[in-house]
Every structure is written in C-alpha cells, then in structure tokens.
C-alpha positions in Angstrom: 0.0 0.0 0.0 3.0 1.8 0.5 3.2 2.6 -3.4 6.8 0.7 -3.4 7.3 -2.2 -5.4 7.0 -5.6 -2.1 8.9 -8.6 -2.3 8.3 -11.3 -4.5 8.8 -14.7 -2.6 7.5 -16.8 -5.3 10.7 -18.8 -6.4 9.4 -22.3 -7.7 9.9 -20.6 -11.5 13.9 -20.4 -10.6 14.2 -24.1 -10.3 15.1 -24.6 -13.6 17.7 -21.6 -13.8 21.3 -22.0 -15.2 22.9 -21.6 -11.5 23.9 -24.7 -10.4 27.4 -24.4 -12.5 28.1 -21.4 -10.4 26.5 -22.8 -7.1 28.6 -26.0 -7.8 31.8 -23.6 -8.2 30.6 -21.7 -4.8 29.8 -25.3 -3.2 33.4 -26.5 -3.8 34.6 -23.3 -2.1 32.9 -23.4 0.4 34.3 -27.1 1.1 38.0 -26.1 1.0 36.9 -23.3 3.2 35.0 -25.8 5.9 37.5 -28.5 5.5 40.7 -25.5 6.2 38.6 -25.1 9.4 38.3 -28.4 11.0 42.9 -28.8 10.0 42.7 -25.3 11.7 40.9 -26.4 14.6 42.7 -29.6 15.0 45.8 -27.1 16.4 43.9 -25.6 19.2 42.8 -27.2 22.6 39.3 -29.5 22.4 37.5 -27.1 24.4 38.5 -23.7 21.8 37.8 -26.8 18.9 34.3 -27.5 19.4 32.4 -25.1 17.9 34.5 -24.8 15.1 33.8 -28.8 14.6 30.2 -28.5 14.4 29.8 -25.3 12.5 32.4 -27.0 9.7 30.4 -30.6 10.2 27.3 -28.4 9.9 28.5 -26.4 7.0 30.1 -29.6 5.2 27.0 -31.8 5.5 24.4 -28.9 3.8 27.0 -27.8 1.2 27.0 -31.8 0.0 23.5 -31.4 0.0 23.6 -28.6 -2.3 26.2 -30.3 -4.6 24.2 -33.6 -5.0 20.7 -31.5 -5.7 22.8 -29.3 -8.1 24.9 -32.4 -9.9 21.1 -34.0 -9.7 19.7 -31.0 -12.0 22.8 -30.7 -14.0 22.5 -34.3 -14.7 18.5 -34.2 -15.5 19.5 -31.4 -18.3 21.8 -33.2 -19.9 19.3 -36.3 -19.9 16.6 -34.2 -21.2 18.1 -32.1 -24.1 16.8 -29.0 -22.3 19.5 -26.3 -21.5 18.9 -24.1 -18.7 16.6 -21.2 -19.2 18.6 -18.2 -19.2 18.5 -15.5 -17.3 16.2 -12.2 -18.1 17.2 -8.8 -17.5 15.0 -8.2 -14.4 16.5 -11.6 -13.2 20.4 -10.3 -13.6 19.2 -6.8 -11.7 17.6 -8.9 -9.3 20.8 -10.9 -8.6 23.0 -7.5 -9.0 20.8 -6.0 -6.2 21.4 -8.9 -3.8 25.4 -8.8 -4.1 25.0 -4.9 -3.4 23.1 -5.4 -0.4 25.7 -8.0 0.6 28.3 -5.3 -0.2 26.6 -2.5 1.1 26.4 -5.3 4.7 29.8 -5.6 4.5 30.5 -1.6 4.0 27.8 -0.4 7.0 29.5 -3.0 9.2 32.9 -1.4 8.3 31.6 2.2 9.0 28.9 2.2 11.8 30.1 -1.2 13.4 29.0 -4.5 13.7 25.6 -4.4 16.1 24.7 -1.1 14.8 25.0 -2.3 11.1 22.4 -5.6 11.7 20.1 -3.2 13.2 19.8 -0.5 10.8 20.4 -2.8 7.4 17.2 -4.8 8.0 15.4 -1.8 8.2 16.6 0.0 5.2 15.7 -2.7 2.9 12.5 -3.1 4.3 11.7 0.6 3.6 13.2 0.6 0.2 11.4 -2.7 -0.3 7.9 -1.9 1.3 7.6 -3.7 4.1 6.1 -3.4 7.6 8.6 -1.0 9.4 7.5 -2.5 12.4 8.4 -6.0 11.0 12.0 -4.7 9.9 12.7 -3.2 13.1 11.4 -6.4 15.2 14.4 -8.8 12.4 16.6 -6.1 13.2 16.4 -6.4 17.0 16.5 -10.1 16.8 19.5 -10.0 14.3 21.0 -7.9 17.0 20.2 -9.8 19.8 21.4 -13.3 17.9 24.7 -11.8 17.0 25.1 -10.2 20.4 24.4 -13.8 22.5 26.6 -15.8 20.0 29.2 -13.9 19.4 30.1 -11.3 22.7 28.2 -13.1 24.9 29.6 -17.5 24.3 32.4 -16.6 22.0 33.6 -13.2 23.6 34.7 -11.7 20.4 35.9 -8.3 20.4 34.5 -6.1 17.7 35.8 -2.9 16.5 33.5 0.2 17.1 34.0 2.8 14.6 31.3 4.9 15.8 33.7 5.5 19.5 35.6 8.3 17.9 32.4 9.9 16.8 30.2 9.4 20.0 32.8 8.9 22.9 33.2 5.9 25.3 29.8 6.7 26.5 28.2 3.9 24.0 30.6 1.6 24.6 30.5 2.4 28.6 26.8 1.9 27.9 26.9 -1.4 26.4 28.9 -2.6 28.8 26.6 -2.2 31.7 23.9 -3.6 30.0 26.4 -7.1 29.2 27.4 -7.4 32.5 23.9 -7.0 34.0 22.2 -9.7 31.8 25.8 -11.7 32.6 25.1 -11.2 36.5 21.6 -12.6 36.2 22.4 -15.0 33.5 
C-alpha cells in the first residue's frame, strides 16, 4: 500500500535456472573453506575446537546437500536435451541487487560497526522494499540480539566500534553495563 514495489517470494519458477554451475563452483569453495577449518581447529585445545567442529560438520553436511541436488539437476538437463533457461534482465538486476546489499552489509558493518550495522540494514531494505517498518525493526532487533548472545556473549569476540571516535566511550560504557547485567543474572 505503500506505493513501493514488495517482495516477490514466489521462487518455484527459478528451479530450472542456469545456476547450479556457479553454485557447484561456490559449493566446492565453500568445502575447502570448511575443510581448512576443522585442519585449523585440530591445532587448538578441544574445548576452543568445538564449535568450530560443528559449525564445519554443519556447514560440510548442507554444502554436500547442495552439490548432489545441483549435480542431480545438471545431470536431469543433460538427460533431457533442455539447457537451462537463461536468465532475463529483471532476473540479472535482481541478482545485481542482492550482491549490493551484501556489499553494502559488508560496508555499513565497516563504517557504523558490527551491532549497529544488523540493526539498521534490516530496516533500510524493508523501507526501500515496502515492508512493515515495524516487522524490519522487530528482524533487526532479533538479528542484534542473535549476533550479540553468539558472538560477545559465548564466543567473547571483540568487535571494532567505529562509531567510539564519533560518540565517545559513552556507547561503549553503555553497552557494557547492560552485558554485565544480563551476565550477573544469566
């Protein structure tokens, strides 16, 4: 209602489309990269180790997955006589769009900082999208709330915060009371 063009989740059409050469490329990648982490892993103590084991196991069982469903369709084509349908121009913007969003992820998280950057991302493509404001901001919170337990609260990972040498230590001094209080009752 919004007058903006919404989101089409209606992706049964795609099924067909000529990626599974690249995601086969992407799925072999993304092996190396899993398989590098569980050598990696193997150096460090058993306790540091775990979680890199079962997000590589994790990762290596669904990339397989997407290797044998992509080889499967490859396969059918070549059975059938019936290339893939190629790509239309909407299709290529479409798929332009989505690696500038993953850029533009990658560039918001490099400039405003890591928790800022999952709140406010969510949000902007919902409103350039059409969506429910509301809705974006309640994925944004979550986002930020998923990335804040897994990775300061379990992992203790220290992010960068570009935004300190705007604002001051007060944000940081901020978040840091809030951490340790839901630490004290946790």
């Amino acid at each position: 209602f919004s007058g903006k063009k919404s989101i089409d989740m209606d992706v049964i059409h795609e099924l067909t489309r000529a990626q599974e050469k690249g995601s086969l490329g992407i799925g072999f990648i993304l092996m190396v990269i899993f398989s590098s982490m569980i050598v990696t892993a193997t150096m460090w103590p058993a306790r540091a180790s775990l979680p890199v084991y079962f997000i590589a196991g994790l990762g290596l069982f669904l990339t397989s997955i997407q290797i044998a469903r992509d080889g499967y369709m490859l396969r059918v084509q070549a059975r059938t006589g019936k290339g893939p349908k190629p790509f239309t121009r909407a299709e290529n913007l479409l798929e332009f769009n989505a690696w500038i969003w993953l850029a533009a992820l990658v560039l918001g998280t490099w400039l405003l900082g890591f928790h800022l950057a999952f709140v406010i991302y969510p949000l902007l493509f919902g409103y350039i999208y059409g969506a429910n404001l509301k809705n974006s901001l309640y994925i944004g919170i979550v986002a930020l709330a998923l990335c804040w337990m897994i990775f300061d609260y379990f992992i203790g990972a220290v992010w960068p915060n570009p935004l300190d040498t705007f604002i001051g230590d007060g944000l940081m001094s901020l978040y840091n009371l809030i951490s340790d209080a839901v630490r004290g009752v946790a």
